[in-house]
C-alpha positions in Angstrom: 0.0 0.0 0.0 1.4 3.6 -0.9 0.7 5.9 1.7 1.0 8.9 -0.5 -1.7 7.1 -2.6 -3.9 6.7 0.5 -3.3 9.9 1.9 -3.9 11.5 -1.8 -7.1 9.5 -2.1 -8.5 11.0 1.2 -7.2 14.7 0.3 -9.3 14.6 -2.8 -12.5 12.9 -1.6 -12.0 16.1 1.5 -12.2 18.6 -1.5 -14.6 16.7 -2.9 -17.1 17.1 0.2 -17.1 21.1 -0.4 -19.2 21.0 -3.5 -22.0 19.1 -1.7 -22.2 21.1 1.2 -22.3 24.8 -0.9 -25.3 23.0 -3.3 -27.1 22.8 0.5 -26.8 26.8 1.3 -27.8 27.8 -2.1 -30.8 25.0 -1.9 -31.7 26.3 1.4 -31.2 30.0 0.2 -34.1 29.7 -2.6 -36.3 28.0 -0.6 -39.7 29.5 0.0 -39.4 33.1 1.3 -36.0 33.5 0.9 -34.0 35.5 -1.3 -33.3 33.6 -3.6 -37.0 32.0 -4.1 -37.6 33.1 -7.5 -34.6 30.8 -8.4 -35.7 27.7 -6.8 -36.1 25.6 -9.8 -32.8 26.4 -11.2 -31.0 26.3 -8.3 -32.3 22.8 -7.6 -32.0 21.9 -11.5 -28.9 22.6 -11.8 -27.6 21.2 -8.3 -29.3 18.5 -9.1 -26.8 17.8 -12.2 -23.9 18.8 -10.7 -24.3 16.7 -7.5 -25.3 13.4 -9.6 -21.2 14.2 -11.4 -19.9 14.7 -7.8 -21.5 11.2 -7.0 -19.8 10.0 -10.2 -16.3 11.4 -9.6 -16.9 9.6 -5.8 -17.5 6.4 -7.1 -14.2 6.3 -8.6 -12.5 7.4 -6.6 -13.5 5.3 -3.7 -13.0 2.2 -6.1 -9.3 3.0 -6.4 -6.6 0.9 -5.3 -4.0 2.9 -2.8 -1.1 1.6 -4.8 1.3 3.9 -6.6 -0.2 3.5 -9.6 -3.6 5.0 -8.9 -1.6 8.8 -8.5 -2.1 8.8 -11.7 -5.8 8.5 -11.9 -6.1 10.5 -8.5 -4.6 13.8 -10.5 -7.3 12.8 -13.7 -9.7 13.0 -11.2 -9.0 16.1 -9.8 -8.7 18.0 -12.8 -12.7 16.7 -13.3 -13.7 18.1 -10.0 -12.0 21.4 -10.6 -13.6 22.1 -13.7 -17.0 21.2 -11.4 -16.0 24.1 -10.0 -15.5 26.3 -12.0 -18.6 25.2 -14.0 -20.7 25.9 -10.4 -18.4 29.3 -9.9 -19.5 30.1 -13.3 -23.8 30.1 -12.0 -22.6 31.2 -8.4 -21.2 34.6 -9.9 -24.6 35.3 -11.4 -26.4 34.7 -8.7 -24.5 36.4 -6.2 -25.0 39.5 -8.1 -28.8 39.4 -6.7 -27.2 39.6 -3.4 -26.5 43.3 -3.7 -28.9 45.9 -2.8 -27.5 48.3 -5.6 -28.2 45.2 -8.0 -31.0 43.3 -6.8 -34.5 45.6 -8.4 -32.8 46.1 -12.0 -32.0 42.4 -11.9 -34.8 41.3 -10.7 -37.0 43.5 -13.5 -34.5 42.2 -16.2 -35.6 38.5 -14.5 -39.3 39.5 -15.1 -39.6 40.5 -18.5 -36.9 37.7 -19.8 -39.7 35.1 -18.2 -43.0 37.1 -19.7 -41.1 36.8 -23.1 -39.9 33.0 -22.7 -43.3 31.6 -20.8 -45.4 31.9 -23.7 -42.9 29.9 -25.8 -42.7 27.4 -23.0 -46.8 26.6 -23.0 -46.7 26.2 -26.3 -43.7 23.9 -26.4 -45.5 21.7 -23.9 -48.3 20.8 -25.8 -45.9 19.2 -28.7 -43.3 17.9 -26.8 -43.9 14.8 -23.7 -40.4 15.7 -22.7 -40.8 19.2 -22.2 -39.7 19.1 -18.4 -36.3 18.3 -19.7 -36.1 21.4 -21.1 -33.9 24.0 -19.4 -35.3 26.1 -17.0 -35.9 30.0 -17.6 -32.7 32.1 -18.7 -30.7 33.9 -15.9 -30.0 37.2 -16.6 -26.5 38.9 -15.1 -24.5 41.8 -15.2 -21.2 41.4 -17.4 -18.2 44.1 -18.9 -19.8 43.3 -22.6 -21.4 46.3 -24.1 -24.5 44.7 -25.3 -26.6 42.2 -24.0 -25.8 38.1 -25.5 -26.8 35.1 -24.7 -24.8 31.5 -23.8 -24.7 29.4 -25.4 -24.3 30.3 -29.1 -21.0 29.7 -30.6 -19.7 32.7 -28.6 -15.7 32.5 -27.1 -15.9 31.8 -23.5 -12.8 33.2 -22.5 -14.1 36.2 -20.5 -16.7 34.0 -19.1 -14.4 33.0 -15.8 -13.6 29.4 -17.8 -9.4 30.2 -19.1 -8.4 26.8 -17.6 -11.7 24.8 -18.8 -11.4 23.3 -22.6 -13.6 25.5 -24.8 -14.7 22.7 -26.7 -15.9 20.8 -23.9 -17.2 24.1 -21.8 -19.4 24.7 -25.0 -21.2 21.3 -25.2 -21.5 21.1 -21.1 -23.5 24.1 -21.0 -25.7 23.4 -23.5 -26.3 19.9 -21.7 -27.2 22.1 -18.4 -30.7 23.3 -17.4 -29.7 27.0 -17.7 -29.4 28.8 -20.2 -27.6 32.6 -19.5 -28.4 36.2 -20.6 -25.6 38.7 -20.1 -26.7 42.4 -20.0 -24.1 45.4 -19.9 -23.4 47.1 -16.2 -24.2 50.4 -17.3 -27.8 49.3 -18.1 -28.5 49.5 -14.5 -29.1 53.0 -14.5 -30.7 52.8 -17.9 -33.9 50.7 -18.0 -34.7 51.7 -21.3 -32.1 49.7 -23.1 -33.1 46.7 -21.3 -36.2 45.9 -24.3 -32.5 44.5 -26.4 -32.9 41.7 -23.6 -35.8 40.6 -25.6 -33.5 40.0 -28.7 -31.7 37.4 -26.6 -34.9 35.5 -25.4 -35.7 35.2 -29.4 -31.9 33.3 -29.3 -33.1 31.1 -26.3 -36.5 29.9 -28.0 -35.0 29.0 -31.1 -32.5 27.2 -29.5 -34.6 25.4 -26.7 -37.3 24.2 -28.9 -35.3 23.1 -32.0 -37.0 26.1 -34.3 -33.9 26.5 -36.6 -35.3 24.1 -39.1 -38.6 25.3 -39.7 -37.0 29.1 -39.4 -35.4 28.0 -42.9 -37.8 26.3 -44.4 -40.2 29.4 -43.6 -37.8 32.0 -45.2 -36.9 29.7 -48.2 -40.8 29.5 -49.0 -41.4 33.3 -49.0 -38.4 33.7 -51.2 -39.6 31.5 -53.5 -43.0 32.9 -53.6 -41.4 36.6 -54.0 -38.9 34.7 -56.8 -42.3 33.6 -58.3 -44.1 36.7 -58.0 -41.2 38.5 -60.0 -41.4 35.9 -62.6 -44.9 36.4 -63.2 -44.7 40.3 -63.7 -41.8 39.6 -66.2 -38.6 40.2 -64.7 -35.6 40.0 -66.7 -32.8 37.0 -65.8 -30.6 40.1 -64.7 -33.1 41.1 -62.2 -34.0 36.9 -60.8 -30.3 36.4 -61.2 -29.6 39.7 -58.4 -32.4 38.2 -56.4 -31.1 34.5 -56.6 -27.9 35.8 -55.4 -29.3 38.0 -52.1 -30.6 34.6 -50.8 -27.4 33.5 -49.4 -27.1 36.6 -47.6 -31.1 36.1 -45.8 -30.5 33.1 -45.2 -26.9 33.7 -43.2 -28.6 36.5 -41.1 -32.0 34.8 -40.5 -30.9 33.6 -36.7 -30.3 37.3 -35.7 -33.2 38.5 -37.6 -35.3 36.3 -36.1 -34.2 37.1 -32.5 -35.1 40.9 -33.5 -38.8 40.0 -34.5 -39.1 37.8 -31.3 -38.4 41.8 -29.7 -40.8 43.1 -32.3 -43.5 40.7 -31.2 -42.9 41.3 -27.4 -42.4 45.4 -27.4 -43.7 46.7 -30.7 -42.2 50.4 -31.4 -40.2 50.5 -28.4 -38.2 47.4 -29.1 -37.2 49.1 -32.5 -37.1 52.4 -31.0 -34.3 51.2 -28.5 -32.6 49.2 -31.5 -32.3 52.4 -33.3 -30.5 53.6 -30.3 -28.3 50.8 -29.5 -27.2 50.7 -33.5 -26.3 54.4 -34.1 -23.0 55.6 -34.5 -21.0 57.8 -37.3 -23.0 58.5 -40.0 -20.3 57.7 -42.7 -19.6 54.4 -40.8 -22.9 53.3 -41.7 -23.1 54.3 -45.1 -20.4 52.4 -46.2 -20.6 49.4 -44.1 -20.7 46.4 -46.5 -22.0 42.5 -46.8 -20.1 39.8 -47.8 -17.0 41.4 -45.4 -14.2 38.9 -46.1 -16.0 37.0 -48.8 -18.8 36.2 -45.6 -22.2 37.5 -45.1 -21.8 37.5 -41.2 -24.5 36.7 -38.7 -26.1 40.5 -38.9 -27.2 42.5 -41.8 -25.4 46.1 -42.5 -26.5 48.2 -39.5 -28.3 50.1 -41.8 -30.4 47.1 -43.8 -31.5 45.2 -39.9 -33.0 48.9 -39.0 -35.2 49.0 -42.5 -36.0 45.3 -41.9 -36.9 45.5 -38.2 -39.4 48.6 -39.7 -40.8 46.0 -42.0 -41.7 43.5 -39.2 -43.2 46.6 -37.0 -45.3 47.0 -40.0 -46.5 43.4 -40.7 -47.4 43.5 -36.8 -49.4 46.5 -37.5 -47.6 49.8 -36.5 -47.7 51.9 -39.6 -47.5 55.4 -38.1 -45.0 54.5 -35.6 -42.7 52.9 -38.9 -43.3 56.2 -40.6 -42.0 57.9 -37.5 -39.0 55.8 -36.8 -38.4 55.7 -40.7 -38.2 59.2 -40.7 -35.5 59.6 -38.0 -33.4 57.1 -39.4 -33.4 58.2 -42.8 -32.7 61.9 -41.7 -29.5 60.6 -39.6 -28.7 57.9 -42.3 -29.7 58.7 -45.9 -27.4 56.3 -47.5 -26.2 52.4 -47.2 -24.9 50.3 -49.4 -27.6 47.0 -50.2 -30.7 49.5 -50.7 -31.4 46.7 -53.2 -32.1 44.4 -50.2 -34.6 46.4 -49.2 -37.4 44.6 -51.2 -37.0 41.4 -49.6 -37.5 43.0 -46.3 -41.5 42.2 -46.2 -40.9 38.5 -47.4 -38.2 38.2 -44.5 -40.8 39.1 -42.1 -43.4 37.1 -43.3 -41.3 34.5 -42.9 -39.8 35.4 -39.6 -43.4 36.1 -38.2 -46.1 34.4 -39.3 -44.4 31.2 -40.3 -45.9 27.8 -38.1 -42.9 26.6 -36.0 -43.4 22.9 -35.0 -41.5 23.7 -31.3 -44.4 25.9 -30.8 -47.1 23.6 -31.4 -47.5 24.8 -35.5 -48.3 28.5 -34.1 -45.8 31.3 -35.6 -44.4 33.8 -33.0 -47.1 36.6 -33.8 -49.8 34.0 -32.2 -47.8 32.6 -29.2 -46.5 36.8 -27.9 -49.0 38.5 -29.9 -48.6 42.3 -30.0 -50.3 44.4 -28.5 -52.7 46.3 -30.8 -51.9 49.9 -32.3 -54.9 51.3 -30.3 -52.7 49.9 -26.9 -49.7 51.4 -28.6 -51.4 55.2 -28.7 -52.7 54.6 -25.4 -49.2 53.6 -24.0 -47.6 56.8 -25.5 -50.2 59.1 -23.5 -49.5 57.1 -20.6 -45.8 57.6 -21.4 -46.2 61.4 -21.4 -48.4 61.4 -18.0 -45.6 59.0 -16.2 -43.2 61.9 -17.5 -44.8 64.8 -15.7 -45.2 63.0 -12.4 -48.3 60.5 -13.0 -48.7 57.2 -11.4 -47.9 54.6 -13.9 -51.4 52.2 -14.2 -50.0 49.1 -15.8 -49.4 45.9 -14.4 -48.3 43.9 -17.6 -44.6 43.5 -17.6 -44.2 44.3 -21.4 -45.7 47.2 -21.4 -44.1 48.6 -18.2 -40.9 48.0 -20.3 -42.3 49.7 -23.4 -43.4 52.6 -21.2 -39.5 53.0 -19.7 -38.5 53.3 -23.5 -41.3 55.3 -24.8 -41.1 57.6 -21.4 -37.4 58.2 -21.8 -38.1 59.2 -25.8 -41.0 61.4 -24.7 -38.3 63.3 -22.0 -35.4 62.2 -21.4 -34.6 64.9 -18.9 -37.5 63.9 -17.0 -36.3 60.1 -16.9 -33.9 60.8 -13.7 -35.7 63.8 -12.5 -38.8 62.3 -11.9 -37.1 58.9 -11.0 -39.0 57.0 -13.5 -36.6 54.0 -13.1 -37.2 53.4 -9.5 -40.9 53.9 -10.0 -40.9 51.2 -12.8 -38.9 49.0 -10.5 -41.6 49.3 -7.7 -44.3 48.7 -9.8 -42.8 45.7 -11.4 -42.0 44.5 -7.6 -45.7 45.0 -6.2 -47.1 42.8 -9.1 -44.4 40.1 -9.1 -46.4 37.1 -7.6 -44.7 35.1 -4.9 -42.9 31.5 -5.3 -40.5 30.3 -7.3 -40.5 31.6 -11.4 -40.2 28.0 -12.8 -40.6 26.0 -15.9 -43.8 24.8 -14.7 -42.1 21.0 -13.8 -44.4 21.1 -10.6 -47.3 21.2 -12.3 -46.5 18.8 -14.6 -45.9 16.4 -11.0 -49.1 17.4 -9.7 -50.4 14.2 -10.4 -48.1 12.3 -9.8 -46.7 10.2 -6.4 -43.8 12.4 -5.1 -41.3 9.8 -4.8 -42.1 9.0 -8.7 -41.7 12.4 -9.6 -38.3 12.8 -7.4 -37.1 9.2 -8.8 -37.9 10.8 -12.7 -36.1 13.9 -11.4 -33.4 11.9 -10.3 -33.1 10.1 -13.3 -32.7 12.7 -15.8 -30.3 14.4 -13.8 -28.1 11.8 -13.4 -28.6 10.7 -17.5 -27.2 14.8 -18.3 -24.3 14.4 -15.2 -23.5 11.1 -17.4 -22.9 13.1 -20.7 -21.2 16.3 -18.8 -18.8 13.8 -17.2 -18.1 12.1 -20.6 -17.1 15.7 -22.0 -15.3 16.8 -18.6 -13.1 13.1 -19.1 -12.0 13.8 -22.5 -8.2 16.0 -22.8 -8.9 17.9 -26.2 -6.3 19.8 -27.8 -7.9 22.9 -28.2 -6.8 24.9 -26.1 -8.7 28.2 -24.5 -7.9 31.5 -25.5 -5.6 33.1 -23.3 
C-alpha cells in the first residue's frame, strides 16, 4: 500500500465534500421566502446535475486501489472536479450578483420580463413535446463588462466567461447539456432601464434554441423567397433582375438567426423594441453608409447596420404599426440617408413574413405573432399618452410586464430629462415588484408532478439528472487539444 496514494485519495475525496455542502446553502437559500425564491427551480435543477457528477467522480475514486499506480488516476480525477467548480463558480457569480442591494431591483425587473417573453414559448412547447420538463429552465440574466446584451450558449468565445483553464470545446457542449441557459446584459444598463427591451432579442436566441425552431425558421424563409422569386417571374422580370435576387438569398439566409431574435423583440415590445434598436445601433453616419455584406468573402450573422434597421421597420409593419414605422423611418433616414444594399430592401416584407407568421413545429404549428401576440396599435397610442403622464409625475397604471418595459423606453423618448428627474426608473422597478407574484418563477415542472406520487416524480427527477451528469462527465473526461484563448 502507498501511503502517499492513500493519503492522496482521502485529500481529494476532502475537496470533494465542499461542492455538496455549498449546493445545500444555495438550496436552502431559494427556498420559499428567501431570497433567492424566485430561483428555486434552477437552483435545484442545476444542483441536481452537478451533484449526480460529484457522485460520479466519488465512485471512482473510492473504487481506487492505494497503490502507486492510482496517483495517476487520482490527478485525472481532480482535474474533473475542478472544472465542477468552475462550471458551479460560473452560476454562483450570477447569482451572487442578486445579493446586492445596488443590483438586486434592476436584476430582478431584467428576470421579469426575460420570463414574460420565454413563458409563452414554454406553453406552447408543452403541448408538442412529452419531454418538455427536460427542457432548461428560464434564462438567468447577469450583469457582465460586454457592451451589449448576449446570450450563452451560441457559438460565442468563452474566455471572458471566468472558464481560461476549462477546454472550450468541452465548456461549450457542457452548458448546452445544463438546465440553464444565461443572458448577459451590460453594467451600465442599471441605471438605464430603457435599453433593457434588447434583452428581448436574446430571449428570441433562447427559444429558437430550446425548442429546436432553426429548421422550420429556414424552411419558412426559403418558402417566401420562393414565392417573392415567383411573383417576380410572373410580372416579367428580366434573368438580370432573378439572377440579383437569386444571389441576395445566401445573404437572408446567413442572417436569419439574428433576424429572427429581432422579430421575437418586435413581437414582445412593438415600437419600443425598435425604438431602442435604433439607439443601440447608431453611431458615425459615414460608418454606416459604407458598411458592406459579404465582409471577407462572408455575409456574417447580422445584416449592415443600416439594412436590420429597415427590416426590423418592416416587421413593426407586418405587426401593424404603420404610423409608428413612418416615425422611426423618418428619424433614421434623416441621420442615415445612405447604405450600401438598398437593393435588399425589397426582400425586407418576405423576411418578415417568414420570420413572423411562419408555423414553428417547437411551438405547437403556431408562428411567434400567435404565441406573444402584439399588442394592438390602439394599446400602442394609449401607452404613448400614458408615457407622457408618467413623465410629468403620473402614477404609472400598468401591471403587464411588457408594457411597463415599453413605457420606460417610450417615457425616456417622450423626456429624457424627466427620466432621472422624476425617478421613473425606480418607479418602474416598484411597480414591477408589487405585481411580481410570490414563489418560485419556474418551468412549470411542478405542475407537470401534480399528479403524480412524489417519490415517482423525485425518482424521474433523479433520473434525468443523473442521465445529463452522465454526458457532462463524458465531456469533462476527455483531454482535447484545443486549447482556451488566453
Amino acid at each position: 500500500m502507498s501511503k502517499l496514494a492513500k493519503r492522496r485519495k482521502q485529500e481529494l475525496l476532502n475537496k470533494l465534500r465542499s461542492v455538496p455542502e455549498e449546493f445545500e446553502y444555495w438550496l436552502a437559500q431559494s427556498k420559499e421566502g428567501q431570497p433567492l425564491e424566485k430561483h428555486n427551480t434552477q437552483i435545484r435543477k442545476l444542483t441536481s446535475v452537478l451533484q449526480e457528477l460529484v457522485e460520479s467522480v466519488r465512485k471512482e475514486l473510492t473504487a481506487l486501489s492505494e497503490d502507486a499506480a492510482a496517483l495517476k488516476k487520482v490527478r485525472e480525477l481532480e482535474e474533473v472536479v475542478l472544472d465542477l467548480h468552475r462550471i458551479w463558480d460560473f452560476f454562483r457569480q450570477k447569482l451572487l450578483q442578486r445579493g446586492f442591494d445596488q443590483f438586486a431591483a434592476t436584476l430582478a425587473a431584467y428576470d421579469d420580463l426575460v420570463w414574460a417573453c420565454y413563458e409563452p414559448a414554454l406553453e406552447a412547447h408543452k403541448k408538442v413535446n412529452a419531454q418538455w420538463e427536460e427542457k432548461r429552465q428560464p434564462p438567468l440574466v447577469y450583469l457582465d463588462s460586454d457592451g451589449s446584451p448576449y446570450m450563452l450558449p451560441r457559438d460565442a468565445p468563452y474566455s471572458g466567461q471566468g472558464f481560461r483553464k476549462l477546454r472550450r470545446e468541452s465548456f461549450r457542449k457542457i452548458v448546452r447539456e445544463l438546465p440553464i441557459p444565461v443572458v448577459g446584459a451590460p453594467w451600465f444598463h442599471l441605471e438605464h432601464l430603457p435599453d433593457a427591451l434588447i434583452l428581448t432579442h436574446e430571449v428570441g436566441h433562447v427559444v429558437e434554441d430550446d425548442f429546436g425552431l432553426t429548421g422550420d425558421l429556414k424552411a419558412n424563409l426559403d418558402r417566401e423567397l420562393d414565392d417573392d422569386e415567383a411573383r417576380l417571374r410572373d410580372a416579367g422580370a428580366d434573368d438580370e433582375a432573378i439572377a440579383a435576387f437569386t444571389a441576395r438569398r445566401p445573404a437572408w439566409q446567413a442572417w436569419m438567426g439574428e433576424l429572427f431574435a429581432d422579430a421575437y423583440g418586435v413581437v414582445a415590445a412593438g415600437p419600443a423594441f425598435v425604438g431602442s434598436l435604433i439607439d443601440f445601433l447608431s453611431r458615425d453616419p459615414e460608418r454606416i453608409a459604407s458598411e458592406k455584406r459579404p465582409r471577407w468573402g462572408k455575409w456574417e450573422d447580422y445584416p449592415t447596420d443600416a439594412l436590420r434597421v429597415l427590416t426590423n421597420l418592416a416587421m413593426l409593419e407586418n405587426t401593424g404599426f404603420p404610423t409608428a414605422v413612418a416615425e422611426l423611418r423618418a428619424a433614421w433616414t434623416a441621420a442615415y440617408p445612405e447604405h450600401t444594399l438598398t437593393h435588399y430592401e425589397a426582400d425586407a416584407p418576405a423576411v418578415a413574413r417568414a420570420l413572423l407568421d411562419g408555423q414553428l413545429a417547437g411551438l405547437n404549428e403556431k408562428s411567434i405573432k400567435a404565441v406573444l401576440p402584439p399588442w394592438p396599435a390602439s394599446r400602442q397610442a394609449a401607452l404613448e399618452t400614458h408615457a407622457r403622464d408618467v413623465a410629468l409625475g403620473l402614477s404609472l397604471q400598468t401591471k403587464d410586464v411588457r408594457e411597463l418595459f415599453a413605457l420606460a423606453r417610450l417615457t425616456f423618448e417622450k423626456n429624457p430629462a424627466a427620466w432621472r428627474e422624476k425617478g421613473i426608473q425606480d418607479k418602474i422597478t416598484s411597480r414591477l415588484a408589487s405585481v411580481r407574484k410570490d414563489g418560485p418563477r419556474s418551468a412549470g415542472d411542478e405542475e407537470h408532478a401534480a399528479g403524480q406520487d412524489p417519490a415517482a416524480h423525485a425518482e424521474n427527477e433523479r433520473e434525468r439528472a443523473a442521465k445529463t451528469a452522465t454526458r457532462v462527465y463524458e465531456f469533462l473526461a476527455v483531454r482535447e487539444e484545443e486549447a482556451v484563448e488566453r
